[in-house]
C-alpha positions as CSV (number, residue, x, y, z in Angstrom):
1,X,0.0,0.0,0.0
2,X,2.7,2.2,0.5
3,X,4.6,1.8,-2.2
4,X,1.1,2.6,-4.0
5,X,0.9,6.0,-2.8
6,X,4.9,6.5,-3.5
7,X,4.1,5.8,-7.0
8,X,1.0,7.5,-7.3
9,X,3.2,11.1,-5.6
10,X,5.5,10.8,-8.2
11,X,3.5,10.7,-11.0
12,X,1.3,13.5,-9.9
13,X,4.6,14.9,-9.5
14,X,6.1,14.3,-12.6
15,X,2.1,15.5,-14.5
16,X,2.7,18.4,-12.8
17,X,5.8,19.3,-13.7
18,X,5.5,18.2,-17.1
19,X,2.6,20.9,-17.4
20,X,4.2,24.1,-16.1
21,X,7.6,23.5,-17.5
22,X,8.0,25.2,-20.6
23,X,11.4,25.1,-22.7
24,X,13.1,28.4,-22.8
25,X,13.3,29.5,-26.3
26,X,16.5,30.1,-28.2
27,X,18.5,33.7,-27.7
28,X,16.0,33.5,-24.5
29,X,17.8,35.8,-21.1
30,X,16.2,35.5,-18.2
31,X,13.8,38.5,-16.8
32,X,14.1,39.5,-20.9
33,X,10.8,41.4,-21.5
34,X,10.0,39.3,-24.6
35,X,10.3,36.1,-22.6
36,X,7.3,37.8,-20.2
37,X,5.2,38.7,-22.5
38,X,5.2,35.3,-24.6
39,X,4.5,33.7,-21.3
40,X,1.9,35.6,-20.5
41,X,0.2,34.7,-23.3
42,X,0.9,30.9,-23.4
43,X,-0.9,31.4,-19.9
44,X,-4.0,33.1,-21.2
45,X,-3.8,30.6,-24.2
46,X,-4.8,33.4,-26.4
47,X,-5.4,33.1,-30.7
48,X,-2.3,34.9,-32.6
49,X,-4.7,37.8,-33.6
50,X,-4.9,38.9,-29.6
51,X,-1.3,38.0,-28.6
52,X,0.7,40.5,-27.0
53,X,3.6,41.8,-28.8
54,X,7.3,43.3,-27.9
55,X,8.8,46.1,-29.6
56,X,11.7,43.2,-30.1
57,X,8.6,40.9,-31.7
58,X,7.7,43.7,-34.0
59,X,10.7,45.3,-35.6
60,X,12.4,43.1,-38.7
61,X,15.7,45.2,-38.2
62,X,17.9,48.1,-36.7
63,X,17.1,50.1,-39.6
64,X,12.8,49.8,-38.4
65,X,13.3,51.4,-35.3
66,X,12.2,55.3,-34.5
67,X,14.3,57.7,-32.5
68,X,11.4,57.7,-29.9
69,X,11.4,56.9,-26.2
70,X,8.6,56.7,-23.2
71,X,8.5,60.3,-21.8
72,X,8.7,60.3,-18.3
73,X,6.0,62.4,-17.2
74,X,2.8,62.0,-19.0
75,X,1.5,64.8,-17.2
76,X,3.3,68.2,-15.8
77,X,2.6,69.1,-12.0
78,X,-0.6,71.7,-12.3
79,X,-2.4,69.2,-15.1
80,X,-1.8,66.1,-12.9
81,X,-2.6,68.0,-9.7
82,X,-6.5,68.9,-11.5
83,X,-6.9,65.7,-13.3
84,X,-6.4,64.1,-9.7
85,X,-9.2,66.4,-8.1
86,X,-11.4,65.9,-11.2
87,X,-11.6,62.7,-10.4
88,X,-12.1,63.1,-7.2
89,X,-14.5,65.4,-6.8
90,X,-16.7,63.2,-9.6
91,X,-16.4,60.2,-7.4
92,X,-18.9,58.2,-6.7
93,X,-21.0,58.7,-10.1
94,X,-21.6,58.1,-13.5
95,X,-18.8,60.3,-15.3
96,X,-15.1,59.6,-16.4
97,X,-12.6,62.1,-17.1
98,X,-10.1,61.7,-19.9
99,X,-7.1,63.8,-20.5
100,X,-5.9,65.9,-23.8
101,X,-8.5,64.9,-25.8
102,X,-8.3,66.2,-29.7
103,X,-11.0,67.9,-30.7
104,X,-11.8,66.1,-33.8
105,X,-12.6,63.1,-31.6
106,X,-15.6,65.5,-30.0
107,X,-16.9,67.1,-32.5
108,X,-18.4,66.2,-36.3
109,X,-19.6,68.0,-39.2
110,X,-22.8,68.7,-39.3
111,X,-22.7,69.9,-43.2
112,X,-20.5,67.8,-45.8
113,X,-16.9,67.2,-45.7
114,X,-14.3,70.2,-44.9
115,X,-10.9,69.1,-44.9
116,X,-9.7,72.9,-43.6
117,X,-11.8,72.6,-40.4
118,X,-11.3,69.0,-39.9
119,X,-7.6,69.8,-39.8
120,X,-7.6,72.7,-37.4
121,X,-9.9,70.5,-35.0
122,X,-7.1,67.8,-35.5
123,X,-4.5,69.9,-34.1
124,X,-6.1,71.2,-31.0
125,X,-6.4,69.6,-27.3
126,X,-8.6,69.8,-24.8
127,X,-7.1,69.8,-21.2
128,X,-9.8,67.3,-20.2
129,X,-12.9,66.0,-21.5
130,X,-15.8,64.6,-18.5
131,X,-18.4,62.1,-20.4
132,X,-21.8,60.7,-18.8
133,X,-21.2,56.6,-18.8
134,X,-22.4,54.7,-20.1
135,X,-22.9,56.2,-23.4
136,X,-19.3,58.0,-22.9
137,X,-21.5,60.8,-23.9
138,X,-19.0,64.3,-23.6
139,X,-20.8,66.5,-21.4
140,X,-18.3,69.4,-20.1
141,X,-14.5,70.3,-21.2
142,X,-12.1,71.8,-18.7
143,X,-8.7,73.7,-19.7
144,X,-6.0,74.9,-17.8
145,X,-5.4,78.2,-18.0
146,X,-2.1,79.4,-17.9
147,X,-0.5,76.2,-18.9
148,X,-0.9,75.5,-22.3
149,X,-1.4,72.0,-23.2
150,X,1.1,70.9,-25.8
151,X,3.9,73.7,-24.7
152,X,5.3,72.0,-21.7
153,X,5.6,68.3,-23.6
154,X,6.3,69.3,-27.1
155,X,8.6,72.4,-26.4
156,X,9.5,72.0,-30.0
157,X,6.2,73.0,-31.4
158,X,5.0,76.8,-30.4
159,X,1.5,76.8,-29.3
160,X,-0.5,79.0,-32.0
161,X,-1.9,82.4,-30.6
162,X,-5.5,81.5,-32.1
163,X,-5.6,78.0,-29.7
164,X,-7.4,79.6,-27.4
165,X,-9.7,81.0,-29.9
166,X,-10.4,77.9,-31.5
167,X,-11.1,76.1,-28.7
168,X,-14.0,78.5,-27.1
169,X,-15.2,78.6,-30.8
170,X,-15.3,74.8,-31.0
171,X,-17.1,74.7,-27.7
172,X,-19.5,77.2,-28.4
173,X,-21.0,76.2,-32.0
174,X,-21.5,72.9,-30.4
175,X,-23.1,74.1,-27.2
176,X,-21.1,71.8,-25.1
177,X,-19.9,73.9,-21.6
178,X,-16.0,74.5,-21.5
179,X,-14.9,75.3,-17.9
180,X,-11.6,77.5,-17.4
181,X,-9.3,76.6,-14.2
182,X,-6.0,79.2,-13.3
183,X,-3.6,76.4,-13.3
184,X,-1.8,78.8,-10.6
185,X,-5.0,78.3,-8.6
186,X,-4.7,75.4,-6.0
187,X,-8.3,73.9,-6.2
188,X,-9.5,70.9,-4.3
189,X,-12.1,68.7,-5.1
190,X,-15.0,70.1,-2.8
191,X,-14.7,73.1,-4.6
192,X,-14.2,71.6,-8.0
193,X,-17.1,70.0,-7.3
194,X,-19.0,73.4,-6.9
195,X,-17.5,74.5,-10.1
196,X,-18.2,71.4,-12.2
197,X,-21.7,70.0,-10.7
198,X,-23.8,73.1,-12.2
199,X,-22.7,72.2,-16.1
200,X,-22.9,68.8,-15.6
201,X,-26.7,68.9,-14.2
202,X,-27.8,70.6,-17.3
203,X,-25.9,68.2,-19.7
């Protein structure tokens, strides 16, 4: 009997072994991002059409590759101080709150195809964008005064002096509300609230 259950602990053993052991491919390092991420998706056991790929995975050569990289800081200090209270002081109900949002992605035509305005709605941001879930319905923009969005991350590109212009304009013939905050201005999220809550009742 004993030898019974000896034999029966190494095989389970062994089944088990034999099922999470995977051969390490070759050119394979350990911790190598490329290794993680084909893992991962041998766990999930996903088709090839959803499989996770690695910048490694996807370029054919040296020659492929951009002179990008990840920036650091996807927000500066006064836009991720008011996104954080946004959200906060919308806690709790049915609204979401996404940040630099294009303004093509808002707004449509509403009379036949023009390339000029669909290109100067292309190349103008919204600090943030609040939409009523769950229809992701946009119901009130919010910019940051002071800060310009664009000049502090792309300091190679000079932010146009009709931005602002175009932005209220945008807002306006589409009668959806756009709410100005002094990005000097050190608001908290009870008094966002106050601010935000009036628009968002008449949405």
């Amino acid at each position: 009997m004993f030898v019974f259950f000896v034999l029966l602990a190494v095989t389970i053993t062994g089944w088990w072994l034999f099922k999470t052991w995977r051969t390490p491919p070759l050119g394979w390092m350990p911790g190598s991002q490329t290794d993680a991420v084909s893992h991962y998706d041998d766990e999930l056991d996903l088709p090839p059409q959803f499989r996770l790929q690695s910048g490694y995975d996807t370029l054919s050569s040296v020659q492929d590759a951009l002179t990008i990289q990840t920036r650091q800081h996807f927000f500066v200090t006064s836009e991720s101080n008011l996104y954080a209270e946004l959200v906060a002081s919308l806690a709790g109900r049915s609204y979401r709150v996404f940040p630099n949002v294009r303004l093509d992605y808002i707004f449509q035509l509403t009379s036949g195809p023009s390339p000029e305005t669909l290109s100067r709605l292309r190349g103008q941001v919204v600090g943030f964008l609040v939409v009523e879930t769950p229809e992701f319905r946009p119901v009130l923009g919010v910019s940051l005064r002071g800060s310009p969005y664009g000049a502090s991350q792309w300091p190679d590109v000079s932010a146009s002096p009709d931005d602002a212009e175009l932005l209220e304009l945008a807002f306006q013939s589409a009668r959806l509300p756009l709410l100005h905050i002094d990005a000097k201005r050190n608001i908290e999220a009870d008094e966002l609230q106050k601010l935000v809550m009036p628009y968002l009742m008449r949405a």
